[in-house]
C-alpha positions, 0 to 999 in steps of 0.5 A: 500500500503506498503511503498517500493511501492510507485511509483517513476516518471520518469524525465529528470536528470540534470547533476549534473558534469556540470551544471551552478551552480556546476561550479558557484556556492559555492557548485562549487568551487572545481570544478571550482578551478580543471578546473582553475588550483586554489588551492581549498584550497586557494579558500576555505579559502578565501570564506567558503561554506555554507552547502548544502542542499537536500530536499525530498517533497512530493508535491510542486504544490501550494503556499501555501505548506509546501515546497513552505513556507519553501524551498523558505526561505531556499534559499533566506532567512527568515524573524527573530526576526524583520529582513531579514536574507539571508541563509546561506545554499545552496539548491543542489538537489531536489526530488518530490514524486508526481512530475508530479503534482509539476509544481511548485517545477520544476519552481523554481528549474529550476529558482534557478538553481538545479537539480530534480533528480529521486530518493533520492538516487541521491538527496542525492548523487548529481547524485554519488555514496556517500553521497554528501550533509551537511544536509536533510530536508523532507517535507513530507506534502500536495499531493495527498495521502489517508487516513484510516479508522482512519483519518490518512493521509498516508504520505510516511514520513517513507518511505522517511526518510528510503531512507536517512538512506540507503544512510547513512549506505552505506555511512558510513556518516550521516548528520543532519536531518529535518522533517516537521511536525510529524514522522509518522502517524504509531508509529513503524515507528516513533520510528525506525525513531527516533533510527535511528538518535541515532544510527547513531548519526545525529541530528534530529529535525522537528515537527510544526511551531507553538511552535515558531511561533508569540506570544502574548504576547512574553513571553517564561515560565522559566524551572522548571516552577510549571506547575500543569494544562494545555489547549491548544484551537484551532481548532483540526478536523483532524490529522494535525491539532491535532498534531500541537495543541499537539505541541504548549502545549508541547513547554509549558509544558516541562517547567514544573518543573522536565522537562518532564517525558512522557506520561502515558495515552491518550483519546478522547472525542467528541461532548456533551460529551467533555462539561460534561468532562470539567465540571467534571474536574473544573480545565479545566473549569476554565482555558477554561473560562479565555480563552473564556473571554480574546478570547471574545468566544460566547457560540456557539464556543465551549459549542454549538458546536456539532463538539468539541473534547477534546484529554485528556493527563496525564503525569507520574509525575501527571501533566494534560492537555487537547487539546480542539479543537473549531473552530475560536479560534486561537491557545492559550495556558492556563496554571495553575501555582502553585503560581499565582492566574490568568492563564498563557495565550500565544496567537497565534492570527492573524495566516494568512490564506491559501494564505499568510502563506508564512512568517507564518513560518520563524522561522522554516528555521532559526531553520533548518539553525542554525542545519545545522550549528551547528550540534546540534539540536535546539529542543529535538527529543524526544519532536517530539517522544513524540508529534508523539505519543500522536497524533497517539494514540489519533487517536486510541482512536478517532478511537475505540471511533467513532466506538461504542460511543463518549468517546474513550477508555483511551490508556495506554502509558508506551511506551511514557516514554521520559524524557528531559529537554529543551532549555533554553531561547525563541526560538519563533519569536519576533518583527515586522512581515514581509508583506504577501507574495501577493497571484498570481492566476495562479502561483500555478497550 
């Protein structure tokens, strides 16, 4: 199905010239000041307004969705660094891609008093002519959608996030962009994707929530870090769940002294195979086996487990890396760093299950809002280029390999050549945690 024909649901528009919130709200100030005879200036400068936000989604039928984890945080606010910090942006529109079975999307945004609009076009515009908003933030996760031959789940992000540059060029006006998870799942469309935003100079930022999620321990490695080797170890059966452990390597290995150079060439390797590649690399055992050891992993986790997948990575400037992908191991970061006689390991341990993610990812609307804020983007878009591109080109190989043998073909990458330097500093959530969100049975239908 091309992207331009993905069906659009008919709904009941809300108005969005008199409706409550316009009228009250802050994003309904000008408004109200018109009707009162206020000046809006005197009204702007004694209350300033928070940015106004339009999200595109997907699906939002269930809690534990990507929009309901992350939307709710924007509007009523988000737990950082050991305490609740009401938001400071202000969500204005809404539209659902797969609107009819989003039941709870439509609840909360009757609740919380915006509209469901249409089209992104009239998300963006509020109904208008123009581009309205201060900021976009797509979820294009969860919904019924199909996957290919190659395990890729078809997610309409592209075609998302191609309404929202029209509304730009029309506009002759763009404004700072979120996208869950990674581009694109085709890389063409990624990299359009990621040019767009240079050439229309919005920032861009997006990606998984698990480079800044909780740590154990809390430590964040210094740029510049001698970072020769590097694993990632979590469970990696399909698309999503790879790019999420490419992510978390990443937040690592940029680090690295030089800062990134990109990418020069990516395999798969599945089942017994994986075991005879990680003994032919020693510097993957070893860092495999201080992470079985601080994990206390039975053999039948990883070296027994016929399911295992390895995505092998080698960088332009030499460095190596591997995802090894083994069920009920948490996500863990194992790096060797020139000068230390142990490996570096970082744990994402305690990782909450499907019914209480909600609070699993605060730091993603703290980072979103900060954007939002600022108009600066909190994390380079080339990493999310960069993260995109390793993921769909290890399920190219995945894909080649699974077809003839358990080995894919090793993918050339001298298109991956992004090269950055990173933030400076910690950029995941620290401190006390906040209680899981009860799971309401019934709530989620």
């Amino acid at each position: 199905m091309e992207p331009d024909s993905f069906p659009i649901n008919e709904i009941i528009e809300s108005n969005p010239i008199f409706s409550r919130r316009e009228m009250l709200g802050i994003g309904g100030i000008a408004g109200l000041a018109a009707l009162t005879g206020i000046s809006s200036d005197a009204v702007g400068q004694s209350q300033e307004r928070k940015p106004r936000i339009a999200v595109l989604a997907t699906f939002w039928g269930a809690t534990r969705s990507h929009s309901d984890w992350l939307v709710n945080k924007l509007i009523d606010g988000y737990w950082w660094q050991g305490a609740y910090h009401p938001s400071r942006v202000e969500v204005v529109s809404l539209y659902l891609h797969q609107h009819d079975t989003s039941l709870l999307g439509q609840k909360v945004a009757k609740a919380k008093g915006f509209p469901v609009y249409k089209s992104i076009a009239e998300a963006l515009t509020l109904g208008g002519k123009e581009l309205a908003v201060d900021g976009v933030v797509i979820v294009g996760e969860h919904g019924n959608y199909i996957t290919d031959m190659k395990g890729r789940w078809l997610l309409p992000r592209w075609w998302m996030y191609n309404q929202v540059i029209r509304v730009f060029e029309q506009s002759k006006r763009s404004v700072p962009v979120f996208n869950d998870k990674h581009f694109s799942y085709n890389w063409d469309d990624a990299k359009w994707m990621f040019d767009k935003s240079r050439e229309l100079g919005f920032p861009l930022t997006g990606g998984s929530l698990l480079p800044v999620y909780y740590r154990k321990p809390e430590i964040e490695l210094e740029n510049d870090t001698p970072i020769k080797h590097s694993i990632v170890v979590g469970a990696a059966p399909d698309e999503g769940a790879i790019f999420h452990c490419i992510e978390l390597l990443h937040a690592f290995v940029e680090r690295r002294k030089g800062g990134e150079t990109g990418v020069k060439s990516i395999q798969s390797i599945r089942g017994p195979e994986s075991w005879k590649w990680v003994e032919r690399n020693t510097w993957a055992a070893n860092l495999l086996e201080a992470v079985a050891k601080r994990l206390e992993l039975k053999p039948e986790n990883y070296q027994a487990n016929p399911r295992t997948n390895i995505c092998v990575i080698e960088y332009n400037d030499g460095t190596k890396a591997a995802i090894i992908g083994v069920p009920l191991s948490g996500w863990t970061y194992a790096g060797e760093i020139e000068g230390r006689t142990e490996p570096t390991i970082v744990s994402l341990l305690n990782f909450p299950g499907p019914f209480d993610q909600y609070h699993a990812s605060n730091a993603q609307p703290h980072w979103i809002v900060e954007m939002m804020l600022s108009k600066k983007e909190p994390f380079n878009a080339e990493r999310l280029l960069l993260t995109t591109g390793i993921t769909n080109h290890y399920m190219e190989s995945n894909w080649e390999g699974s077809k003839y043998s358990p080995v894919g073909r090793r993918i050339e990458t001298p298109f991956l050549n992004m090269t950055y330097r990173p933030a400076r500093g910690a950029q995941f959530n620290k401190g006390e945690r906040p209680p899981a969100r009860p799971y309401i049975r019934g709530f989620d239908q």
